[in-house]
Every structure is written in C-alpha cells, then in structure tokens.
C-alpha positions as a Markdown table, in Angstrom:
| # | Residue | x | y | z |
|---|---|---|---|---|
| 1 | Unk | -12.5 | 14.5 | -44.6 |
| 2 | Unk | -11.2 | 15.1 | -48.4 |
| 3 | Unk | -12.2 | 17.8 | -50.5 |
| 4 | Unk | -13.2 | 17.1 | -53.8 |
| 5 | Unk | -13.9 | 19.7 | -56.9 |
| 6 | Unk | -16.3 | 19.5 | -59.6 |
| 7 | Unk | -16.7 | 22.3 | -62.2 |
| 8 | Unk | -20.4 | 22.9 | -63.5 |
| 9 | Unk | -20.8 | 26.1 | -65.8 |
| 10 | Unk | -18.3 | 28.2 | -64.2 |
| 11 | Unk | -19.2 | 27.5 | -60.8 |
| 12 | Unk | -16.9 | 25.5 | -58.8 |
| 13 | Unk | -19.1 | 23.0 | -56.3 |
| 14 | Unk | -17.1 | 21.3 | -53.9 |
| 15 | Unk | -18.0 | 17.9 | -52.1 |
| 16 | Unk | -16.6 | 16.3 | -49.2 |
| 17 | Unk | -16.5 | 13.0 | -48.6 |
| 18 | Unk | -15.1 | 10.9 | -45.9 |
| 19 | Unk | -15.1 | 7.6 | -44.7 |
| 20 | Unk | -17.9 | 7.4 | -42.8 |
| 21 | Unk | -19.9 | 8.5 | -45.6 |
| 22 | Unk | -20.3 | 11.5 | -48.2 |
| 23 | Unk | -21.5 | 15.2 | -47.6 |
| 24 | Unk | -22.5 | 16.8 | -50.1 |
| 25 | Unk | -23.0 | 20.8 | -51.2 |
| 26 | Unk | -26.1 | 20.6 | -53.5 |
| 27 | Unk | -25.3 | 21.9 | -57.3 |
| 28 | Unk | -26.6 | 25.3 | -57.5 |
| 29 | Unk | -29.5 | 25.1 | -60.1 |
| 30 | Unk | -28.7 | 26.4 | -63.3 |
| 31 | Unk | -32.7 | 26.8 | -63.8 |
| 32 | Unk | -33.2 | 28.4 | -60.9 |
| 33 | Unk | -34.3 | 32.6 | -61.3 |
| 34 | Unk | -31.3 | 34.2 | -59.6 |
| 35 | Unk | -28.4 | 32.0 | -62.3 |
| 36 | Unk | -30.3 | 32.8 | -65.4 |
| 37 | Unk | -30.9 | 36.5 | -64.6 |
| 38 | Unk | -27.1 | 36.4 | -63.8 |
| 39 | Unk | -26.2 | 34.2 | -66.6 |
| 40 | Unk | -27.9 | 37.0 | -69.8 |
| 41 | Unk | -26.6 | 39.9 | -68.1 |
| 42 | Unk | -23.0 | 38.2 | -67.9 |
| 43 | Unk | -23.1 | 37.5 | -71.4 |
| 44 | Unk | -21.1 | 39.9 | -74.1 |
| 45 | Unk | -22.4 | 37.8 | -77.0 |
| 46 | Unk | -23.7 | 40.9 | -78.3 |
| 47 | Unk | -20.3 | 42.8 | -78.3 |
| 48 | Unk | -22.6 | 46.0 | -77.8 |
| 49 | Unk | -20.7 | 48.4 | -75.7 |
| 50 | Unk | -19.2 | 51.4 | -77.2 |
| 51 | Unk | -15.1 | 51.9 | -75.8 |
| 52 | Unk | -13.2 | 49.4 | -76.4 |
| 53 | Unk | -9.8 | 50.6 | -75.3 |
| 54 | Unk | -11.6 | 51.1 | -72.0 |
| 55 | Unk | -12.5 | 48.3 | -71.7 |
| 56 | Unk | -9.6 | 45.8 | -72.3 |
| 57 | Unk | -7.6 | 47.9 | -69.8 |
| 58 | Unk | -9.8 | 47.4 | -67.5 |
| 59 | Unk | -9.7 | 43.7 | -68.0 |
| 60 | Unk | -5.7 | 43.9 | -68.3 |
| 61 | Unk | -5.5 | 45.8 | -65.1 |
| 62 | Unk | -8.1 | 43.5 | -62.8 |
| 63 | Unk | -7.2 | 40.1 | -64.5 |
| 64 | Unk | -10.3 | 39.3 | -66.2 |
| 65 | Unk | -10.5 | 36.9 | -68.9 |
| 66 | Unk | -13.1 | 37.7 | -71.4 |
| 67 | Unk | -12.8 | 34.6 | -73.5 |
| 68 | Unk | -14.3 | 32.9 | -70.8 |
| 69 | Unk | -17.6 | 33.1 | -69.3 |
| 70 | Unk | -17.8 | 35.4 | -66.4 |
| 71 | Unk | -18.2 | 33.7 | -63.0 |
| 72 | Unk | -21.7 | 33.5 | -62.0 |
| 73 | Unk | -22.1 | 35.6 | -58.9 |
| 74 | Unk | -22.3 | 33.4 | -55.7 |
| 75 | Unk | -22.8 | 36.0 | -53.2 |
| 76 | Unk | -19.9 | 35.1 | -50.5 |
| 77 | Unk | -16.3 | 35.8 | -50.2 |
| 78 | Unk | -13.9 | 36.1 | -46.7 |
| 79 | Unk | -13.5 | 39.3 | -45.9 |
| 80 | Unk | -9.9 | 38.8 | -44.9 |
| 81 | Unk | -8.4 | 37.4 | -47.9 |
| 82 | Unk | -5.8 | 39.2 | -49.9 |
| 83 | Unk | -7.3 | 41.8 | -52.9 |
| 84 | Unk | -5.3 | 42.2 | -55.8 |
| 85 | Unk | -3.6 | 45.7 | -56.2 |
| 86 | Unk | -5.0 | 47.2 | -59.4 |
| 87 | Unk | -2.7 | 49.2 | -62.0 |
| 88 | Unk | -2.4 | 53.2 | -60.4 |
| 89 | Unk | -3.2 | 54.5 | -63.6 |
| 90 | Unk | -6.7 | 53.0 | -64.1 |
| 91 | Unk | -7.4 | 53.5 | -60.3 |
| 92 | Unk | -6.6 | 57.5 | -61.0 |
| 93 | Unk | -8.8 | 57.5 | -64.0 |
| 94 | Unk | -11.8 | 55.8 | -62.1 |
| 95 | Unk | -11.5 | 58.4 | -59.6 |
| 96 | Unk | -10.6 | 61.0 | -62.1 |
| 97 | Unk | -14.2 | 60.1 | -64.0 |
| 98 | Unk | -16.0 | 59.4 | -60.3 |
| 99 | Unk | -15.0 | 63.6 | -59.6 |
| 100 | Unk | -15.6 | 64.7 | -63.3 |
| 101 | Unk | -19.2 | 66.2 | -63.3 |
| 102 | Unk | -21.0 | 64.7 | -66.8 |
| 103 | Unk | -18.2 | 62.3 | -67.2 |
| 104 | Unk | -18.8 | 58.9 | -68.7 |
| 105 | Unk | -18.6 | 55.9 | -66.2 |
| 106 | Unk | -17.9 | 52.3 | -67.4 |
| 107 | Unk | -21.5 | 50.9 | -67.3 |
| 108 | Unk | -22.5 | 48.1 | -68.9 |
| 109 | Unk | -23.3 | 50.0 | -72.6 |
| 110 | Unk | -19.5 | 51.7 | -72.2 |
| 111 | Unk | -17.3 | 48.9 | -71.6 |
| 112 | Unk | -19.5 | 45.3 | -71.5 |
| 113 | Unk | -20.4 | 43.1 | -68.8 |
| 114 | Unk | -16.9 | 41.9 | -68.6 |
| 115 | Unk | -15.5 | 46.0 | -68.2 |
| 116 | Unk | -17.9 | 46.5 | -65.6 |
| 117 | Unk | -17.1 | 43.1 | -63.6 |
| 118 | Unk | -13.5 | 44.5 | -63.9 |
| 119 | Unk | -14.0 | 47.6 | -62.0 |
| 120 | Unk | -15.3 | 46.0 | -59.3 |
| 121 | Unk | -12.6 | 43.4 | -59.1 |
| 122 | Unk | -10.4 | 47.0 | -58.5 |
| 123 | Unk | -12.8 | 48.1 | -56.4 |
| 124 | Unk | -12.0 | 45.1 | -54.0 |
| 125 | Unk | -8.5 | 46.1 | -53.8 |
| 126 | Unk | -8.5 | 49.9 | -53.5 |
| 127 | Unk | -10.8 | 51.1 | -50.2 |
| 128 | Unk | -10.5 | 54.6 | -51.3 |
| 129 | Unk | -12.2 | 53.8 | -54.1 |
| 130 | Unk | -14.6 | 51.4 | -53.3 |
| 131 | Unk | -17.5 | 53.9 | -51.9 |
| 132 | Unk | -17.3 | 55.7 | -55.4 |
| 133 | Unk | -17.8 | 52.5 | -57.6 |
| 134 | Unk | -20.5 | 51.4 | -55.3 |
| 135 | Unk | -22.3 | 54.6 | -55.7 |
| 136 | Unk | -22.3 | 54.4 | -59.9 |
| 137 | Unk | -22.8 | 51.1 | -60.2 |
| 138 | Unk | -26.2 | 51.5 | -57.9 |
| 139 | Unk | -26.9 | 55.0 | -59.8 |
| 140 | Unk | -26.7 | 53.1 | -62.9 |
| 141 | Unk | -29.3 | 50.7 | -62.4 |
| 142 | Unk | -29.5 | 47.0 | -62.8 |
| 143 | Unk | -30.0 | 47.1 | -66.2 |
| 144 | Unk | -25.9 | 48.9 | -66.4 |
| 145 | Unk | -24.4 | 47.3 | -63.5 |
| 146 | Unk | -24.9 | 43.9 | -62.2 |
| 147 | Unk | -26.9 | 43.3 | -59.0 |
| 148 | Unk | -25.4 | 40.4 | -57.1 |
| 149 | Unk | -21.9 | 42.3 | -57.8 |
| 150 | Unk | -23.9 | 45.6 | -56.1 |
| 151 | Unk | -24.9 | 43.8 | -53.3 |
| 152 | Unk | -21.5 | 42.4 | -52.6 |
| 153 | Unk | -19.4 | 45.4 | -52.7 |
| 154 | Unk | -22.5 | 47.5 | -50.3 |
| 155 | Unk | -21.8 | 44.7 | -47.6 |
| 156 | Unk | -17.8 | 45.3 | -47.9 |
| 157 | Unk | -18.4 | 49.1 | -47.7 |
| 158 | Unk | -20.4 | 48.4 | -44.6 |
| 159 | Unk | -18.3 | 46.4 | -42.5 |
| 160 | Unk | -15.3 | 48.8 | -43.3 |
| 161 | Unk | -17.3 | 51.1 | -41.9 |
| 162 | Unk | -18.3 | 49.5 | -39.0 |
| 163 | Unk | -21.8 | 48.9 | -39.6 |
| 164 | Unk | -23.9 | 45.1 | -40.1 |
| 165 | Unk | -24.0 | 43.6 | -43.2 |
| 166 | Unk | -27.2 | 43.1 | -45.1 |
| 167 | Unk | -26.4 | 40.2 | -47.7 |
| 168 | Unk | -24.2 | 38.3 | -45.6 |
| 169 | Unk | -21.7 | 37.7 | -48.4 |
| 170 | Unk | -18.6 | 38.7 | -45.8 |
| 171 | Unk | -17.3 | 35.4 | -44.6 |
| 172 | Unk | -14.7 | 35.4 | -41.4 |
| 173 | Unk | -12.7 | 32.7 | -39.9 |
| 174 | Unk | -13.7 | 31.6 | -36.6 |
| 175 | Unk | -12.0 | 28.6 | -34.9 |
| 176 | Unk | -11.4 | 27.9 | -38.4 |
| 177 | Unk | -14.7 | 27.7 | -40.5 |
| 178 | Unk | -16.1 | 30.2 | -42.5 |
| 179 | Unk | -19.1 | 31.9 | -40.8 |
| 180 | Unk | -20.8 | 35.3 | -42.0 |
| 181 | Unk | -20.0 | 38.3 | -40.1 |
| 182 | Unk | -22.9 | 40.2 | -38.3 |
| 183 | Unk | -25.9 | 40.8 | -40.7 |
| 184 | Unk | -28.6 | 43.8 | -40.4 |
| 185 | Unk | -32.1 | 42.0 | -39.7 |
| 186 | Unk | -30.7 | 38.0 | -40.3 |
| 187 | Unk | -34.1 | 36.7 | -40.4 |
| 188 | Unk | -34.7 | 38.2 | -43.7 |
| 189 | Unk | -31.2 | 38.1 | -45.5 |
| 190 | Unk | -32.3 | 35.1 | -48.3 |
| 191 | Unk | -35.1 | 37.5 | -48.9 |
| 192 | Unk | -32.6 | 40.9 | -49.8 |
| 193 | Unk | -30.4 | 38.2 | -51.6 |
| 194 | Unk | -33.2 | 36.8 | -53.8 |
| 195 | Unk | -34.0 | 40.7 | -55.0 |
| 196 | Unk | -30.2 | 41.0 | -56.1 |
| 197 | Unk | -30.2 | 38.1 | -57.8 |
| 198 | Unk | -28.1 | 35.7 | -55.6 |
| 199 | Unk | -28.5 | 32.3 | -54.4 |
| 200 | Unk | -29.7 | 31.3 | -50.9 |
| 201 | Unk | -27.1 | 32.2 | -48.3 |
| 202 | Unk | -26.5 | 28.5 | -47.2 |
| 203 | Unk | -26.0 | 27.2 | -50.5 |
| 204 | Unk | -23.8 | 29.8 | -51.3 |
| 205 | Unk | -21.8 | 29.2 | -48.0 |
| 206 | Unk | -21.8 | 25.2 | -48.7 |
| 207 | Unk | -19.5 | 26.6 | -51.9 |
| 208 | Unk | -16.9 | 27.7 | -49.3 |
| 209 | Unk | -16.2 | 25.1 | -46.7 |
C-alpha cells in the first residue's frame, strides 16, 4: 500500500492506494462548523494584539511561522512522539507570569492567535509546565484561547496523570497502527469534540494512518 499526500488549506490529507484498489481518507470539509470556527479564530489579519516582542519570541522559541496560516486543529497526535525542547528562558517567564498574581498571560488580545498557538507548542514539550498553560488557556475563555488546542493539551495532562482521556486526541502504537488510548465515556467522545470545535474522531484518525 503507498502513501500518497495531498495539501488542502493547511491540512495535510493522505490517501492510500494500492493495487487492488484505492482507500481513501475523506477531505475534511472546509464548510463544515468545527474548520470555520477554527479557521476566524486562527486568523491574525487584524494584527490586534497588544505585545509584540512577546509575541515573536514566542514564535522564535516554539517554531511557528506566522507568515503562514496556522494549522487547522485536527484533534489527534501520538502521544509518544518526540516534543520539541522550548528555549529555558521563555519556559521561566511562562512560569514566572503563571506564579505572578495580576500578571498578564499571553492570551489571544496579548500576543495573537499565532502567540498563543506558540505557548502551547512549549507546553508539549515541558510537563512541568503543561498543567499551568492548560489552566490559563481554559480561565481565559474561548474567545482568548483556542478550543480544539484546549481540548488537546486536557487529554495529554490526563494520561500523564494516569487518568482516561476525554477527546481521544492521544494516539499510541499498537502492533503498529495508530489507535486512541483509553477514553472517559467512548460513546460520547464525537459529541465533547464537536463542543471544542474539532472534527469527528475517525476522520481525524484517517489523517494519521
């Protein structure tokens, strides 16, 4: 079976095809609820937020490219794969600002969409820190801190600390293919991922095999 790639928006959809005949992942809709909402929160076309040094170390330090548009939130990743290791000194000032009472946190209005994807890219790579970001980003709201992103980084904080997950978006190798690790309540995971504002869970999967 060969993989094939195709690139629609900024979602990579992968096809595979083989002899016997072609498989193939369905596109994710770009009219579809869950990739619009994603799609105007994502944007920076406004250039609205407020600290601007703030923000492009952010991006410098998790590898973020703001001239792009930001990936549309898919709602899956493998839990085993590698994180990138963040620069110390923005890691120290996140936590710095997490322990600082009144302190300004890099929402969405401080540092963009694009600042506040960034910090949880070095969330993903620092565990210390990870329960701290999680906590803003859901004090902050949806309207501050995307959703889909929230959703994602609760279900990593819950299988590092031994609990189910409730979005599914932690993938594991088994017998090598992808599967979800053990999710709170299964029968109603679409339903959770639908209120953050991701894409069905098989869909999403279809992304990764």
């Amino acid at each position: 079976m060969i993989p094939r790639q195709a690139v629609i928006g900024s979602l990579v959809v992968v096809f595979l095809s083989s002899a016997a005949g072609a498989q193939r992942c369905a596109a994710p809709d770009t009219t579809a609820e869950w990739f619009t909402r994603q799609r105007a929160w994502l944007s920076d076309a406004k250039r609205d937020w407020s600290d601007d040094a703030f923000r492009n170390a952010l991006l410098a330090s998790a590898g973020v490219d703001a001239s792009r548009p930001l990936a549309v939130e898919l709602g899956v990743q493998n839990e085993g794969s590698p994180r990138t290791v963040a620069d110390t000194l923005i890691v120290a000032r996140l936590r710095s600002l997490a322990a600082t009472r009144g302190s300004k946190w890099p929402v969405r209005d401080v540092v963009g969409a694009a600042g506040v994807r960034s910090v949880w890219v070095i969330a993903q790579g620092d565990t210390a820190l990870q329960r701290t970001v999680l906590h803003r980003m859901m004090e902050s709201g949806p309207d501050e801190a995307l959703a889909a992103d929230v959703a994602v980084l609760e279900d990593r904080v819950r299988m590092q600390s031994g609990r189910k997950q409730l979005y599914g978006s932690q993938l594991r190798d088994v017998g090598g293919h992808l599967v979800p690790a053990p999710i709170e309540d299964s029968a109603h995971v679409d339903m959770r991922r639908d209120a953050a504002g991701l894409p069905p869970l098989r869909l999403a999967m279809c992304t990764m095999r």
